[in-house]
N, C-alpha and C positions, 0 to 999 in steps of 0.2 A: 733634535737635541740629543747629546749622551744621557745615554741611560746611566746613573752612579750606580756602583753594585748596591745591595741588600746593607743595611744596618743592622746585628742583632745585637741586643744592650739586656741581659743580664738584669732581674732585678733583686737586689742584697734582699727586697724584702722578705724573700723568701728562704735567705741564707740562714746558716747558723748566727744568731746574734752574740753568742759565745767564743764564735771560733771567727769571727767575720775579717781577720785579712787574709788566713787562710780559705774562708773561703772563694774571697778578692782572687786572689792566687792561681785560684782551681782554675778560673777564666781565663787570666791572665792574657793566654797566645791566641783565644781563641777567638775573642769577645772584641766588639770593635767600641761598642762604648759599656760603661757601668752603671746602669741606671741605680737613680738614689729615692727615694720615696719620702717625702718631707713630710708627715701629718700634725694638723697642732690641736686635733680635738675641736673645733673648732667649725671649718670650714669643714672638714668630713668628723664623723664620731671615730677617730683613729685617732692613737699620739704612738709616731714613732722616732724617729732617728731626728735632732739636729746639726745644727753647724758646727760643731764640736767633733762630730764623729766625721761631718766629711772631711773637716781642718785635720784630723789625727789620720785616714783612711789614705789622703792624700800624698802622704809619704810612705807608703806601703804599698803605692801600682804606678805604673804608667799609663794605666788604661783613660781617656779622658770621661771625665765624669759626665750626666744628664742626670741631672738635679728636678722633681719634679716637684714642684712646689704646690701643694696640695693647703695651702693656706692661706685663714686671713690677712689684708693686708703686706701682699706682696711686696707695693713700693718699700715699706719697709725696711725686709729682711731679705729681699733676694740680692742686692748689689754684696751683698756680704758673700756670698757664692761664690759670685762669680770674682771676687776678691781672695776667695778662698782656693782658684785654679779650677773650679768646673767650667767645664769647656761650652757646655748648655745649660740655661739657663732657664729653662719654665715655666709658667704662672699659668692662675687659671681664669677664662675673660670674665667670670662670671666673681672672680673676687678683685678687678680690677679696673674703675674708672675710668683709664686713660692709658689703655695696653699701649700705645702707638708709645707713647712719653716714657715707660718705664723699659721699652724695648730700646729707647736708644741709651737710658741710661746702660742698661746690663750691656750692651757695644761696646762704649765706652771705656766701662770698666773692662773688658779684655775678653767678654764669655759671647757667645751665640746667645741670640735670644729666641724662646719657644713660646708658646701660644698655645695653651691647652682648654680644650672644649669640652663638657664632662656628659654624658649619655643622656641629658633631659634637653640639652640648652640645642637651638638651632644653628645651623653652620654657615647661613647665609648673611645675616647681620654682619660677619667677621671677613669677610672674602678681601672686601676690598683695605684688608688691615695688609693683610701679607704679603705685600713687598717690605713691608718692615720687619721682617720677621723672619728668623731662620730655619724655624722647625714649626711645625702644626703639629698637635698630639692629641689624636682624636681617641675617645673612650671608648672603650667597646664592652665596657661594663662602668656599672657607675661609680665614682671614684671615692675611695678610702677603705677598701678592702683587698687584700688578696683573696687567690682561690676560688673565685669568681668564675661563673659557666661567662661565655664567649659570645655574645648577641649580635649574628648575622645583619641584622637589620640595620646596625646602625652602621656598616659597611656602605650601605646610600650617602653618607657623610665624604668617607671615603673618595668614591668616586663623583661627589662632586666636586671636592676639591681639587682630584687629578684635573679633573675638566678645565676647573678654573687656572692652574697651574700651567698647564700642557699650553692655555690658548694664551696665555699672557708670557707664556716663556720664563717663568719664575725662576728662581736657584732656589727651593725650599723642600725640606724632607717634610714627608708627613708619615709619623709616627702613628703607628696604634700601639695602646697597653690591656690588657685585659683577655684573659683567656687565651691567649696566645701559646697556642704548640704545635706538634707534631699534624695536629688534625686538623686545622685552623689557618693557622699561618698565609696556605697557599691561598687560601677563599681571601683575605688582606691583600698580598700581594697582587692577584690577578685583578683587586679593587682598584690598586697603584697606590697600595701604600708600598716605602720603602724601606723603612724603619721598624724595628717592634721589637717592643718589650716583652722579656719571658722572666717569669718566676719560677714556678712549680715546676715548668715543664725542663728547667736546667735545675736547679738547684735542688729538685727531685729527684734527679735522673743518679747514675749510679756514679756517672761519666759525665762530669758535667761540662769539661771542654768538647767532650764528643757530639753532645745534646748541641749546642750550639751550634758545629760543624755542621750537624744533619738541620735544623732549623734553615740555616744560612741557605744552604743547598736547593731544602724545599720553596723558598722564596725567589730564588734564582731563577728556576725551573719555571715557577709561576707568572712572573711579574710582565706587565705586557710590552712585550718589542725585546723581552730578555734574551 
């Protein structure tokens, strides 16, 4: 199979929330999606950003959005996303019933649909979910925080999902979020993840198109058969 190059997505959470299309912006040329972080207090002890801000954000980039939906009750509130022009769409299986049903609804409506696993929950229950699914987004810390140290181990998740992917011949990214940098990255990608979300490590950097650039790089470099 082709290998797709590396995905690096940017996460606002870590951006200025004052200055946030500027700092949309900063990414802009560099970033291939924009990760959104959905909290509702709730489902994680976080309340951050809603559909208000990605409906307004939406006309200030090109970038396609990955909406991560870190909430109760996704059937809910997620088709509004993907209503709202984010390009992904993701839920967590552990806040949702009947993942397979709400993945075709977000299709439907016009978005990818993602499948996120959060660092306690087992990866094997889910395997035989992902041909319905566009993206898997496996935690590598546990989800409703930023700033987060980067836990090696649950890299096992990782590759067993490449496993399962590779032998079924899938079309599916698998995303990690969490602790994701300069030091880190390449230990994901060599897992076979393709995707990864950065916060701190871009939107802390001085240079935050350049932080990307070198991310992208380090993942390239890594990733197996790259």
């Amino acid at each position: 199979m082709t290998v797709p190059p590396p995905i690096v997505a940017p996460s606002i959470l870590a951006a200025d929330f004052a200055r946030l299309a500027e700092e949309v912006r900063a990414v802009e040329h560099a970033a291939d999606w924009l990760h959104v972080d959905v909290m509702d207090n709730h489902f994680v002890p976080n309340l951050t950003i809603g559909l208000p801000v990605v409906q307004s954000l939406r006309a200030a980039t090109e970038l396609p959005f990955d909406v991560h939906l870190m909430i109760e009750d996704p059937r809910r509130w997620a088709p509004g996303y993907a209503d709202a022009g984010a390009y992904n769409v993701t839920f967590h299986a552990e806040a949702c019933d009947d993942p397979v049903a709400l993945a075709k609804e977000l299709r439907s409506a016009g978005a990818k649909a993602g499948l996120a696993i959060d660092r306690d929950t087992p990866i094997e229950p889910y395997l035989e979910l992902l041909p319905s699914f566009d993206t898997l987004l496996i935690m590598t810390i546990k989800a409703g925080f930023g700033g987060q140290r980067f836990i090696p181990q649950l890299l096992e998740k990782v590759r067993t999902a490449r496993r399962h992917v590779d032998s079924g011949h899938l079309e599916l990214r698998i995303e990690v979020d969490g602790g994701i940098a300069a030091d880190t990255i390449e230990q994901a990608a060599a897992a076979g993840a393709d995707a990864f979300v950065a916060g701190t490590a871009v939107y802390g950097a001085d240079d935050p198109a350049e932080a990307v650039r070198r991310l992208r790089a380090l993942a390239e470099r890594a990733f197996p058969g790259a």
